[in-house]
Structures are given as structure tokens and as C-alpha cells.
N, CA, C and O atoms as a MOPAC input file, in Angstrom:
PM7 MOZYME 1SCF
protein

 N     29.81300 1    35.11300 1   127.48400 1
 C     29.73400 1    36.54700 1   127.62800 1
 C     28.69500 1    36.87400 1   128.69900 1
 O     27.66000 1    36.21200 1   128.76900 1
 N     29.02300 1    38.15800 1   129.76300 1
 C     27.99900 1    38.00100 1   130.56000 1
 C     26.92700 1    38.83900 1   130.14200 1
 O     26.88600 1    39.11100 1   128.94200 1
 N     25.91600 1    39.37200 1   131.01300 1
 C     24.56900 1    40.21400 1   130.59600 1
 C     26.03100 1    42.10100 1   130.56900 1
 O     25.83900 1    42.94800 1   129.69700 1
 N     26.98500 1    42.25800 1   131.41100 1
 C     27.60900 1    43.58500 1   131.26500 1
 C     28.50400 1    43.76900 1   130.28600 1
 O     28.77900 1    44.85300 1   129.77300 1
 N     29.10900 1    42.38900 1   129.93300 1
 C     29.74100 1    41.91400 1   128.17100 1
 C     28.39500 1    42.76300 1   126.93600 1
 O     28.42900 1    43.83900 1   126.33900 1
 N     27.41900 1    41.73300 1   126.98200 1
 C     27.00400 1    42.23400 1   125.98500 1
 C     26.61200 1    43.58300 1   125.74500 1
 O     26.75800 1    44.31300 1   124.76500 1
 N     25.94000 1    43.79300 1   127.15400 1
 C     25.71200 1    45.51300 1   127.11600 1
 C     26.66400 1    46.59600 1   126.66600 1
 O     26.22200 1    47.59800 1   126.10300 1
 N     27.92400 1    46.43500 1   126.88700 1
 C     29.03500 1    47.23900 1   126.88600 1
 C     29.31600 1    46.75300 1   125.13400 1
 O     29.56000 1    47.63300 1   124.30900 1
 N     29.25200 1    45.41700 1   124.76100 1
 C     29.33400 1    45.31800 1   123.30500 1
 C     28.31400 1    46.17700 1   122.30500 1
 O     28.54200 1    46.88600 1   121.32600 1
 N     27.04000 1    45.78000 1   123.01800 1
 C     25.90400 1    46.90300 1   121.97800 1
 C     25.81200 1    47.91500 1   121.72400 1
 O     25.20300 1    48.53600 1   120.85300 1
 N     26.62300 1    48.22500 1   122.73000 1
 C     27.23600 1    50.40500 1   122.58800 1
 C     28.06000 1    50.71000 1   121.47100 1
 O     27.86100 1    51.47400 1   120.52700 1
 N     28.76700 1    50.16900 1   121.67700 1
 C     29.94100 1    50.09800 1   120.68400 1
 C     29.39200 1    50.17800 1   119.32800 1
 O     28.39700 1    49.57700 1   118.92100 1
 N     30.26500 1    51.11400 1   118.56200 1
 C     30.41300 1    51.11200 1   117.02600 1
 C     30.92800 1    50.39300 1   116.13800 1
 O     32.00400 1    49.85500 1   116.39700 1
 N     30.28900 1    50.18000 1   114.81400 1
 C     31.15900 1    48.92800 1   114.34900 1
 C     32.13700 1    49.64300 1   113.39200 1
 O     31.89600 1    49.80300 1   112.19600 1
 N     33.04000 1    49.97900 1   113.89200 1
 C     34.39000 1    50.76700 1   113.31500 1
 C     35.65500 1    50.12100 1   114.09200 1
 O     35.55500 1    49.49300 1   115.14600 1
 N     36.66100 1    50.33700 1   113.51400 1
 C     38.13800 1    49.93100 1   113.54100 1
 C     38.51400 1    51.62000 1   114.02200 1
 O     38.08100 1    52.65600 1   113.51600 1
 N     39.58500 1    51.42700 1   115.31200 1
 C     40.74400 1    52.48200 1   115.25100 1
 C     41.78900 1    51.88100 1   115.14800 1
 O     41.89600 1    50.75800 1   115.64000 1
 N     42.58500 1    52.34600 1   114.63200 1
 C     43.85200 1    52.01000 1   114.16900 1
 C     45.15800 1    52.89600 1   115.14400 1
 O     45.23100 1    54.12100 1   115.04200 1
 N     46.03500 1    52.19300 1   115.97400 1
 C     46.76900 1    52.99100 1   117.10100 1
 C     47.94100 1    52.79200 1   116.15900 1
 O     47.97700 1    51.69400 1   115.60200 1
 N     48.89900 1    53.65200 1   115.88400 1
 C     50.40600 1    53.00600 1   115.13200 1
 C     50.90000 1    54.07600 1   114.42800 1
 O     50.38600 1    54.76300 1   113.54500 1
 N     52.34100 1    54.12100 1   115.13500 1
 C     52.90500 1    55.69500 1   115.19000 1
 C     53.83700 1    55.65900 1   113.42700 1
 O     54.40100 1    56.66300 1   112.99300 1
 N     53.81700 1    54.88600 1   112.98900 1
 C     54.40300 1    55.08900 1   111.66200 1
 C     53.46300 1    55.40000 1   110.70900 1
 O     52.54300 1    54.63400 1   110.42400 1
 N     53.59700 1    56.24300 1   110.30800 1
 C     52.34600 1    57.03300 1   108.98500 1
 C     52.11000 1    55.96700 1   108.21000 1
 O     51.02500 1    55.38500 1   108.23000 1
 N     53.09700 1    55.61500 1   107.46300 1
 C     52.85700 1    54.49600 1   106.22400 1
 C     51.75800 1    53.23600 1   106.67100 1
 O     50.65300 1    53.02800 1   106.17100 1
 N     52.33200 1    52.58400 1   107.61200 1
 C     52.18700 1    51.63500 1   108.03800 1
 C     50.21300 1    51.77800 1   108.65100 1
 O     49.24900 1    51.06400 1   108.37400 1
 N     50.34900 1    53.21200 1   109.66700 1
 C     48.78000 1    53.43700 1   109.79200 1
 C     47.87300 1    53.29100 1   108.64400 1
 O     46.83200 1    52.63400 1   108.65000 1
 N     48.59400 1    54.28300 1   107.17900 1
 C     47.53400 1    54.30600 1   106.12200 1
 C     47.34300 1    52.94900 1   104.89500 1
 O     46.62500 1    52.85100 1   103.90000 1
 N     48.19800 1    52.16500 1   105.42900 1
 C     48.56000 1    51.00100 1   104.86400 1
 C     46.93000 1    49.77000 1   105.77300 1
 O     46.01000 1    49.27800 1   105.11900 1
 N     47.07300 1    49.66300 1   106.93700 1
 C     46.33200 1    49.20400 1   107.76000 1
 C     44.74200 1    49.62400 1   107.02800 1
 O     43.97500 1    48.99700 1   106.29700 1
 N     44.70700 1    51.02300 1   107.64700 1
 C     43.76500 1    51.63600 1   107.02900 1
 C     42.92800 1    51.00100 1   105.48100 1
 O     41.81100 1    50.53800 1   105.25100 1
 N     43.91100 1    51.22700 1   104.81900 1
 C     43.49900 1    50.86500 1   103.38200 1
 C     42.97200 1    49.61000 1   103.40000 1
 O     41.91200 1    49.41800 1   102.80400 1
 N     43.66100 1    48.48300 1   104.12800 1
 C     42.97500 1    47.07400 1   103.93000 1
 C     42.04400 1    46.65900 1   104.97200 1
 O     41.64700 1    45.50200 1   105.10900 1
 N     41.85100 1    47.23400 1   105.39400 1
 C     40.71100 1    47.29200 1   106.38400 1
 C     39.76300 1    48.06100 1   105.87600 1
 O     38.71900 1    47.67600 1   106.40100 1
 N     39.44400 1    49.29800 1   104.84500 1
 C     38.38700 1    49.46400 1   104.01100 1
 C     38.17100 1    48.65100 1   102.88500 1
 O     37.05700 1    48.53000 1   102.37600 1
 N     39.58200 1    47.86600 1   102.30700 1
 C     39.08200 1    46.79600 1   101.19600 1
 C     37.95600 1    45.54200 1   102.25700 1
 O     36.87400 1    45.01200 1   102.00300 1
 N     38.64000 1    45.49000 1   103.14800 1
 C     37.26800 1    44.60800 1   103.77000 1
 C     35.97800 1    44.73100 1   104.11400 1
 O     35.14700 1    43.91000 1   104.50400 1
 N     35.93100 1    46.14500 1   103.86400 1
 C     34.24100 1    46.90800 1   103.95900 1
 C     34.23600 1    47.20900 1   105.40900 1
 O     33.10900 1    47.15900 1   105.90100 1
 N     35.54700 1    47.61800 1   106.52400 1
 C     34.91500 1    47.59500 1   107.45800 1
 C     35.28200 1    49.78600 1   107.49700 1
 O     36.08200 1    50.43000 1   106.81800 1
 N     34.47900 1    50.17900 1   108.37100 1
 C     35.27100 1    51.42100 1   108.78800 1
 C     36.25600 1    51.57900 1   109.56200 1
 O     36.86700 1    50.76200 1   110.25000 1
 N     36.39700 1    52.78900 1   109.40500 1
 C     37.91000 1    53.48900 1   110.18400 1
 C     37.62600 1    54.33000 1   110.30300 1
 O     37.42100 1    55.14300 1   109.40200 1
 N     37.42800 1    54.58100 1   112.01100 1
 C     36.60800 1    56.01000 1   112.71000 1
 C     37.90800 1    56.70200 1   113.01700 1
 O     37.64700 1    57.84500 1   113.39300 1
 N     39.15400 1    56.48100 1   113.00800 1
 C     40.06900 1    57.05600 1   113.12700 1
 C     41.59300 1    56.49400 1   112.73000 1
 O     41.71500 1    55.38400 1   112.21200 1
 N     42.67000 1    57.29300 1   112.99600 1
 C     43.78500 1    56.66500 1   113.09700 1
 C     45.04300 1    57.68300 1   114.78600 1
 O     45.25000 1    58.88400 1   114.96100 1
 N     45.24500 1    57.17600 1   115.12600 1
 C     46.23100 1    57.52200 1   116.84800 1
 C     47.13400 1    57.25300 1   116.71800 1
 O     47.28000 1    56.15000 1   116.19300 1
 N     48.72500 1    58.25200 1   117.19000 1
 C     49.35300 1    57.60800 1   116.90900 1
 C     50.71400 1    58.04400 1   118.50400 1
 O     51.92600 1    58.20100 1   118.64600 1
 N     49.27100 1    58.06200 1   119.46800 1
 C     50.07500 1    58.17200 1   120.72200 1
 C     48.89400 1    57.67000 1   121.31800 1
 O     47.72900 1    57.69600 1   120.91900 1
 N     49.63300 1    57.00400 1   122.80100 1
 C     48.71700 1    56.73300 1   123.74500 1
 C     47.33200 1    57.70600 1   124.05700 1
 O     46.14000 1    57.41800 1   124.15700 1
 N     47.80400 1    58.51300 1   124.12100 1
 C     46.76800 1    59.77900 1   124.96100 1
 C     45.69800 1    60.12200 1   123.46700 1
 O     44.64600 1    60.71900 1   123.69400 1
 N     45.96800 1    59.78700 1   122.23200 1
 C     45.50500 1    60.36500 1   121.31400 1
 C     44.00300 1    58.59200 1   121.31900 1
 O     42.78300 1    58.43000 1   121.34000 1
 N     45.09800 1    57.87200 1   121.28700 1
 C     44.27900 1    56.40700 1   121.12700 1
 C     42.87600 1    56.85000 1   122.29000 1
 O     41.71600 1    56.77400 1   121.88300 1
 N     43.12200 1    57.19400 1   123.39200 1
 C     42.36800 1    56.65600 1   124.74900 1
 C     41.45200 1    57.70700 1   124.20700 1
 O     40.33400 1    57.29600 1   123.89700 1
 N     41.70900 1    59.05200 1   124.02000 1
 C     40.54100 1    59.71900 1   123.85400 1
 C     39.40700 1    59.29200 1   122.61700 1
 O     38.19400 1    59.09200 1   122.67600 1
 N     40.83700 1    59.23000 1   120.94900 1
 C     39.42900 1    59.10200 1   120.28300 1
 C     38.75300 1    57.54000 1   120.66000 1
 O     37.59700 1    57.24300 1   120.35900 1
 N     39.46600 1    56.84600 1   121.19500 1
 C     37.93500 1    55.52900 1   121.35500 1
 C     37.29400 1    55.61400 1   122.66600 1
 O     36.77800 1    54.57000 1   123.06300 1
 N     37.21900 1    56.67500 1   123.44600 1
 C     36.41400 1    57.02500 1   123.80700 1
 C     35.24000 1    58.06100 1   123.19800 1
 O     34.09600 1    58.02300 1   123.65100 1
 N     35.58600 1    58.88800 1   122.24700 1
 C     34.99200 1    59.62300 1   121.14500 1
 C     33.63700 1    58.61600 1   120.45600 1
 O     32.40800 1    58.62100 1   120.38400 1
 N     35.06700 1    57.63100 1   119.95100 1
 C     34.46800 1    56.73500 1   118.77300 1
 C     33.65400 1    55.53000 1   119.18600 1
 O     32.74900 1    55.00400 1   118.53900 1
 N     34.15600 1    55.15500 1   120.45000 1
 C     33.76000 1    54.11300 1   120.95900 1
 C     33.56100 1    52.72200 1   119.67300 1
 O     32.48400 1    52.42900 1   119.15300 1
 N     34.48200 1    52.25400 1   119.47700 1
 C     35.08400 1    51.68300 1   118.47500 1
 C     34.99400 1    49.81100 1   119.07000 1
 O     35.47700 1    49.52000 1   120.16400 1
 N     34.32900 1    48.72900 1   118.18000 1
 C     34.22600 1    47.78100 1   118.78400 1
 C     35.90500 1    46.74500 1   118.47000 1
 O     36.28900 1    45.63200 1   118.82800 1
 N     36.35900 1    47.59800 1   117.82900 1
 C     38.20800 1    46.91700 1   117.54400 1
 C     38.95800 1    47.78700 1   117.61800 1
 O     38.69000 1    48.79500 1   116.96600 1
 N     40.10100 1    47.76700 1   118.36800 1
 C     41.15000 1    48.58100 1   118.08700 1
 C     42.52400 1    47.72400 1   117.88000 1
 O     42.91800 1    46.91900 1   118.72400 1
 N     43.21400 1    47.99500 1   116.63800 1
 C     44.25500 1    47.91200 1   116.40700 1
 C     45.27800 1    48.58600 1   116.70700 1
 O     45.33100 1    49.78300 1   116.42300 1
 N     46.47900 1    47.82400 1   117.46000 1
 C     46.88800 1    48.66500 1   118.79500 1
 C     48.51700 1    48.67300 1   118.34700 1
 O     48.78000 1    47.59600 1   117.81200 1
 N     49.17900 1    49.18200 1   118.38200 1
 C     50.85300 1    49.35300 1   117.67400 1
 C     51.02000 1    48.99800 1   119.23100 1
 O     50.09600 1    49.16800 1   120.02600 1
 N     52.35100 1    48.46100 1   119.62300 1
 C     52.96300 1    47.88100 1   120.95700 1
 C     53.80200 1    49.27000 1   121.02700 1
 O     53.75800 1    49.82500 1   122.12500 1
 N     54.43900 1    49.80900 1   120.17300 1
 C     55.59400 1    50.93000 1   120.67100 1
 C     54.64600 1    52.36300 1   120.19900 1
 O     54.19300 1    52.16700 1   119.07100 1
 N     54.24000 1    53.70300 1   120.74400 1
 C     53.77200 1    54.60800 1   120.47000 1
 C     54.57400 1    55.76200 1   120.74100 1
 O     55.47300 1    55.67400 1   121.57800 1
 N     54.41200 1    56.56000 1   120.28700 1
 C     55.23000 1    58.16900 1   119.72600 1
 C     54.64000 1    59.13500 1   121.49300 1
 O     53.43400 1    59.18100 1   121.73600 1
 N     55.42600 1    59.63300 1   122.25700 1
 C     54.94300 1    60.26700 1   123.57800 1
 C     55.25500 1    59.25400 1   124.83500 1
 O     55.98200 1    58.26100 1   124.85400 1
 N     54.35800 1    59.91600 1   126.01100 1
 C     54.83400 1    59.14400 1   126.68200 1
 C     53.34100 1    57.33200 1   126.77300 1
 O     52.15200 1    57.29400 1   126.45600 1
 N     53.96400 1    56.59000 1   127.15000 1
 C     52.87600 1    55.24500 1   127.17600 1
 C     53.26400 1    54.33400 1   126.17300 1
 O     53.90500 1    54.83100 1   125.24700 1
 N     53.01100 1    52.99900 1   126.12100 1
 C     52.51600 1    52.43300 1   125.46000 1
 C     51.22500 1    51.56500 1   124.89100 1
 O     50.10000 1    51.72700 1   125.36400 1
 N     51.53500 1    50.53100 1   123.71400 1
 C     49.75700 1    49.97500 1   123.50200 1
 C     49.46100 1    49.12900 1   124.68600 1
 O     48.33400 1    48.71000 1   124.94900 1
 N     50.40900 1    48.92400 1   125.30900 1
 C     49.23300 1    48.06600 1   126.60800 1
 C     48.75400 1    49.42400 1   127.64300 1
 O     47.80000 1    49.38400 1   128.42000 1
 N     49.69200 1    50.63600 1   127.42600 1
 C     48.56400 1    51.22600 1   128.51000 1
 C     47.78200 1    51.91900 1   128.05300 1
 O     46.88000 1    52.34300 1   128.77600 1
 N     47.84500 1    52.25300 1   126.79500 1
 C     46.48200 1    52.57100 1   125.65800 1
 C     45.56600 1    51.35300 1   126.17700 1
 O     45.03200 1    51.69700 1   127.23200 1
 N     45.35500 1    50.59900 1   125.95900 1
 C     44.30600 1    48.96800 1   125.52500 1
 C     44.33000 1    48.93400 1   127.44300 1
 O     43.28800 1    48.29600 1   127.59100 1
 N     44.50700 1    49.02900 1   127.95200 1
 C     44.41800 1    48.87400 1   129.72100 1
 C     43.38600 1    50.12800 1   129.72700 1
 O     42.18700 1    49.86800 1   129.82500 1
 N     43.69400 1    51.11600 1   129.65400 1
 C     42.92400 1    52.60900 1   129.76500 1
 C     41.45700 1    52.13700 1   128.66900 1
 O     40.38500 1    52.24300 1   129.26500 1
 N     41.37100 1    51.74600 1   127.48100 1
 C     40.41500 1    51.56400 1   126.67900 1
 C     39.83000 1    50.96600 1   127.19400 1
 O     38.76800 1    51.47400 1   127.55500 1
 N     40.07500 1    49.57300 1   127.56900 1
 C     39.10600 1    48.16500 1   128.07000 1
 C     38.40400 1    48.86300 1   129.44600 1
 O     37.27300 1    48.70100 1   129.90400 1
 N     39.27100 1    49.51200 1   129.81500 1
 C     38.31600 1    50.47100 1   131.31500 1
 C     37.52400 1    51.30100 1   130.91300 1
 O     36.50800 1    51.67900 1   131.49500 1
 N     37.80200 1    51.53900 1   130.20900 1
 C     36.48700 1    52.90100 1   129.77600 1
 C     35.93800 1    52.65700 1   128.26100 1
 O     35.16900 1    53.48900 1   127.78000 1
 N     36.21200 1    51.87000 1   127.74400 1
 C     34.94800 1    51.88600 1   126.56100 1
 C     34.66100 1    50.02900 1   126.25700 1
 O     33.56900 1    49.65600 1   125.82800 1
 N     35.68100 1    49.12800 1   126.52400 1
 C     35.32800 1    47.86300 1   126.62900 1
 C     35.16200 1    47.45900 1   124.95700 1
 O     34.22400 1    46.79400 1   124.51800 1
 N     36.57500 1    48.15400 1   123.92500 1
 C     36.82300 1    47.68300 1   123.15000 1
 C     37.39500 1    46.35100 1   122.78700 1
 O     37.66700 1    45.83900 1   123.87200 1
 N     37.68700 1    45.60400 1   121.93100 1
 C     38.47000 1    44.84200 1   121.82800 1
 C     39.53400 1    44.80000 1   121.18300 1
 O     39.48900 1    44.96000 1   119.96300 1
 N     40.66300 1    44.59300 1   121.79100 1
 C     42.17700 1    45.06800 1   121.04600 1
 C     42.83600 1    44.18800 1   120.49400 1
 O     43.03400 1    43.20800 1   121.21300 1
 N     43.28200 1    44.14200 1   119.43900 1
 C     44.07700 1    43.38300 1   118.71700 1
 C     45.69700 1    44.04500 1   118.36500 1
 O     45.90300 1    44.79300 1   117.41000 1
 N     46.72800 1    43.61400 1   119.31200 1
 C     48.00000 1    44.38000 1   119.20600 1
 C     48.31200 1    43.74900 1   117.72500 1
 O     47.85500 1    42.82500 1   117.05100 1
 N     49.44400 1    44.84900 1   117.56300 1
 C     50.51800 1    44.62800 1   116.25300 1
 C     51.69500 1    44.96300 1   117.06400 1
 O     51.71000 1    45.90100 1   117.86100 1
 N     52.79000 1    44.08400 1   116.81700 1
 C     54.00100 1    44.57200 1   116.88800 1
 C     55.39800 1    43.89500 1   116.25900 1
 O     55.20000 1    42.68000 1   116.26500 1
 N     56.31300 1    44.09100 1   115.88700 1
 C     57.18300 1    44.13000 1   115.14000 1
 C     58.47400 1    43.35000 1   115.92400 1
 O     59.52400 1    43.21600 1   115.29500 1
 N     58.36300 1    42.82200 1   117.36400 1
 C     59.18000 1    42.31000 1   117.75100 1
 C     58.26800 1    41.10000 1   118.43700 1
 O     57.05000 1    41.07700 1   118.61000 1
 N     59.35300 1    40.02100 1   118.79600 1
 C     59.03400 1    38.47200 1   118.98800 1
 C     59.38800 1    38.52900 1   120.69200 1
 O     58.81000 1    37.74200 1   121.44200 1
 N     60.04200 1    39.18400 1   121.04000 1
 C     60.69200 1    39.36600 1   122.07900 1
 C     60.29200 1    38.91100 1   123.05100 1
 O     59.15100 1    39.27800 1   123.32800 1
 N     60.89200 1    38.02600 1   123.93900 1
 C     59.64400 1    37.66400 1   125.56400 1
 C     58.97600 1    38.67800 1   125.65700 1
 O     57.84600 1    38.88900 1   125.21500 1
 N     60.02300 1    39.70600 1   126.55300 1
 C     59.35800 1    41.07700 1   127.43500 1
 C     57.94500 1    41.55400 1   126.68100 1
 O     56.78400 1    41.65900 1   127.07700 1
 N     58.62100 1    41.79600 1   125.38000 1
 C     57.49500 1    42.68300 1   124.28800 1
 C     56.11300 1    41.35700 1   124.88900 1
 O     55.21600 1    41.55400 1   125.70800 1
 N     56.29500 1    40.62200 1   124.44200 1
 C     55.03400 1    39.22300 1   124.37400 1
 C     54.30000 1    39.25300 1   125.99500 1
 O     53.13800 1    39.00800 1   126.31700 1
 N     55.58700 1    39.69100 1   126.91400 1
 C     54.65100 1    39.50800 1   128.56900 1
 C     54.02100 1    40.31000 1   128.57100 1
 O     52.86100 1    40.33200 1   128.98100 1
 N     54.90900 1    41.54700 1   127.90500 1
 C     53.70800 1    43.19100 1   128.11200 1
 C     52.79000 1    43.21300 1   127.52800 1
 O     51.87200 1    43.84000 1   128.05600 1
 N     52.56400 1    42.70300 1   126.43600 1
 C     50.99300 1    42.27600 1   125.84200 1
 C     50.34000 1    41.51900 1   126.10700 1
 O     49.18600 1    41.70400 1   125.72000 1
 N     50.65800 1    39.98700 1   127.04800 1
 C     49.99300 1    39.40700 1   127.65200 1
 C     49.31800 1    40.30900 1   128.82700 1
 O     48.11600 1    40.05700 1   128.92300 1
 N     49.80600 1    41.35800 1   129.80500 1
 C     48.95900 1    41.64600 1   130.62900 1
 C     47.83800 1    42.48200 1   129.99100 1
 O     46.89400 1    41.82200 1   130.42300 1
 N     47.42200 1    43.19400 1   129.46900 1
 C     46.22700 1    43.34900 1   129.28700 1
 C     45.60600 1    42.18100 1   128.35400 1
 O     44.90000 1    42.48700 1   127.39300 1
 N     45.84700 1    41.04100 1   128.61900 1
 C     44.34400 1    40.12900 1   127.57700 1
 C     44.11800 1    40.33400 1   126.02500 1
 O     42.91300 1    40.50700 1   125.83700 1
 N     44.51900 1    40.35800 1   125.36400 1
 C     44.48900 1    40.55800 1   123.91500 1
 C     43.72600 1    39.81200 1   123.59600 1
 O     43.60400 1    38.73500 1   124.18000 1
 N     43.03500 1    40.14400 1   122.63800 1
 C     42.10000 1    39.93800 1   121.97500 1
 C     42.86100 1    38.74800 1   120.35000 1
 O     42.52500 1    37.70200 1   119.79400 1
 N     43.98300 1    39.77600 1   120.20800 1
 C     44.75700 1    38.75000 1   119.66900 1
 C     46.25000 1    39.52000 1   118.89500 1
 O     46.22400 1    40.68500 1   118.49900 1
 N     47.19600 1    38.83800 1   118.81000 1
 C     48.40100 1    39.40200 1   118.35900 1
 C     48.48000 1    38.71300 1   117.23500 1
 O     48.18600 1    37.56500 1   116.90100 1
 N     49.27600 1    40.32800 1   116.33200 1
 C     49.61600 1    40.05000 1   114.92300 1
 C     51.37500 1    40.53000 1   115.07600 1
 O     52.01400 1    41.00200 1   116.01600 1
 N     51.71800 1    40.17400 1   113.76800 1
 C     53.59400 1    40.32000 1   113.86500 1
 C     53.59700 1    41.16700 1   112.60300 1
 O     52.99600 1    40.63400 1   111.67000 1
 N     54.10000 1    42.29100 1   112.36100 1
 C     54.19000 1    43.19000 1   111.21600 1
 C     55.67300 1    42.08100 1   110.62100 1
 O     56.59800 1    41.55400 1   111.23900 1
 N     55.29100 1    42.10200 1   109.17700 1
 C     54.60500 1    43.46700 1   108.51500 1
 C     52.97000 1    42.14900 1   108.37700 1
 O     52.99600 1    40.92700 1   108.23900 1
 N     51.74200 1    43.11500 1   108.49400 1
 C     50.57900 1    42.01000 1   108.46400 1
 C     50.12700 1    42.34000 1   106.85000 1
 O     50.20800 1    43.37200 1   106.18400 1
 N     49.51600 1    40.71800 1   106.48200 1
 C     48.55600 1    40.88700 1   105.31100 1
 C     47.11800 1    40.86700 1   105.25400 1
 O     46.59200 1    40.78400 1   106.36400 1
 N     46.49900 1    40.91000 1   104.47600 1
 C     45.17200 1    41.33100 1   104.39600 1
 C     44.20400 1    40.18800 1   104.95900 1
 O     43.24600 1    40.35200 1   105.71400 1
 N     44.67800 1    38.99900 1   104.41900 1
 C     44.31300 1    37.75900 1   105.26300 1
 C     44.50300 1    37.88600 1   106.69900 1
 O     43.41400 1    37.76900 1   107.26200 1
 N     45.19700 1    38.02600 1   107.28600 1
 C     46.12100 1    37.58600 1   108.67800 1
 C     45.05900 1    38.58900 1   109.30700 1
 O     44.38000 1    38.28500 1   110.28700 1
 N     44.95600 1    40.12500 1   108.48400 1
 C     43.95100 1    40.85400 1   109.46600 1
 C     42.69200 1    40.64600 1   109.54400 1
 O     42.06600 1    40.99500 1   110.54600 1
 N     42.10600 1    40.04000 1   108.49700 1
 C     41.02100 1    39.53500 1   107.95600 1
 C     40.66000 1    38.62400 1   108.88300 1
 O     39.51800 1    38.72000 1   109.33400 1
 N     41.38100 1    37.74300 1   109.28200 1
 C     40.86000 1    36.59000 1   109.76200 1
 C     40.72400 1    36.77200 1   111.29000 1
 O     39.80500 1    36.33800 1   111.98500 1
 N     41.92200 1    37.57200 1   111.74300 1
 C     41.83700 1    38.41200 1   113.47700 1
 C     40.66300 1    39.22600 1   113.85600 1
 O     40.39100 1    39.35900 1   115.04900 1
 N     40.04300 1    39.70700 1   113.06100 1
 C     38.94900 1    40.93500 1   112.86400 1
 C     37.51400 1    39.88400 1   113.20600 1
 O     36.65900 1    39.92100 1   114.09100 1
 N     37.72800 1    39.06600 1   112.15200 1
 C     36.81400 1    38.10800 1   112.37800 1
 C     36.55100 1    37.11900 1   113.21200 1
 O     35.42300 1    36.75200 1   113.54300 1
 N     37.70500 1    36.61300 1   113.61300 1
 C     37.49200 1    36.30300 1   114.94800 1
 C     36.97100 1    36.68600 1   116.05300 1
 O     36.18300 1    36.13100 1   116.81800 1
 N     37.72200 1    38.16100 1   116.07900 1
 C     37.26400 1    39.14600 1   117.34700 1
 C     35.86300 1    39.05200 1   117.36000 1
 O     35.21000 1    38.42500 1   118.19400 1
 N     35.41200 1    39.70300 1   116.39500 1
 C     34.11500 1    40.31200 1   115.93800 1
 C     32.89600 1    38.52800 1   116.79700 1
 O     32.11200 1    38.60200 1   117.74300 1
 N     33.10700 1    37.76800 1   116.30600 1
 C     32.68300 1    36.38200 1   116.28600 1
 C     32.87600 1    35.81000 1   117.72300 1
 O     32.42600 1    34.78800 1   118.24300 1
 N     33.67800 1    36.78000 1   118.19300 1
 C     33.55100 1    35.92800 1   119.93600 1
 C     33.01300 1    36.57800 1   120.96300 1
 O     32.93400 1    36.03400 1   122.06500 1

């Protein structure tokens, strides 16, 4: 990590946003991510909604849905974030698909999950993140 890594890490809040245009599925996330004791400074469930509140929240994880409600998606949510608040993103998405997998390879992930996720699977991504 360099000396502008860590700086840009120490800003940061230790809260979770949660990006993901299906209600259930957001308050589902939500929920097991407070059984893990962590917070949830928000929930987004469009590009433009994501970029502002973690710039708001300035959030040291964001959990990022690949398909969003408007115009954009989570890589240009998590492209726009990593430029301006230097979160770390952890996509979710629901398809295996090359394309889907290249478009999340270009912004750098932090790390990919495959819905539907369990409490472990997020547990252990979170912690990772958090740990590197």
C-alpha cells in the first residue's frame, strides 16, 4: 500500500454501502451485514444514487449490484467511487457470463460474489477486503 493508499484509507468510514436495485435482496444484504456487527451508512439502488451517497458516506466497502435501476452500471458506479472517495468494492452479480465477468474485471474488484450470497461468503469477502 502506498503513503496515498493509506491516507485515502484513514478517511474513510468504517461502514458498508450496499448498491442493489432489488429491495429484498438490498434489505437482505443489509441484515447480515449488521449480524456481523458491521454498519450500513446506506443502501443505492442506482448509479447516480451509489456515487453520491459514498461520497456523503465515504464508506471503506461498497457492495456493488453489476445491473442498476437508471441509466449506468456497478462498474461505472465503482469507476466514479474509486475516483473520488477510494472505496473498496466488492461486486455481486447474478450472472457467470464472460461479458458480465470482463465488465467487472475493468474496474479492479476488490472481489466478486455470485447471488444468491451467504453470510459466510460475505463474511469472509469483507474480511478480506478490510485485511488488505
Amino acid at each position: 500500500m502506498t503513503d496515498l493508499d493509506e491516507r485515502v484509507m484513514s478517511q474513510l468510514e468504517d461502514c458498508v454501502l450496499v448498491v442493489e436495485d432489488e429491495f429484498l435482496i438490498a434489505a437482505s444484504l443489509k441484515m447480515q451485514l449488521e449480524d456481523l456487527g458491521m454498519q450500513v451508512c446506506g443502501t443505492a439502488d442506482t448509479a447516480l444514487d451509489a456515487i453520491a451517497m459514498a461520497k456523503q458516506f465515504r464508506p471503506r466497502v461498497v457492495l456493488m449490484d453489476m445491473r442498476l435501476k437508471g441509466q449506468g452500471d456497478g462498474v461505472d458506479a465503482a469507476l466514479a467511487i474509486h475516483l473520488s472517495v477510494g472505496s473498496k468494492v466488492i461486486f455481486i452479480t447474478g450472472s457467470r457470463e464472460p461479458a458480465t465477468m470482463a465488465r467487472i474485471q475493468e474496474d479492479h474488484p476488490a472481489a466478486v460474489l455470485f447471488k444468491p450470497i451467504y453470510g459466510r461468503q460475505l463474511q469472509t469477502a469483507i474480511e478480506g477486503v478490510l485485511a488488505g
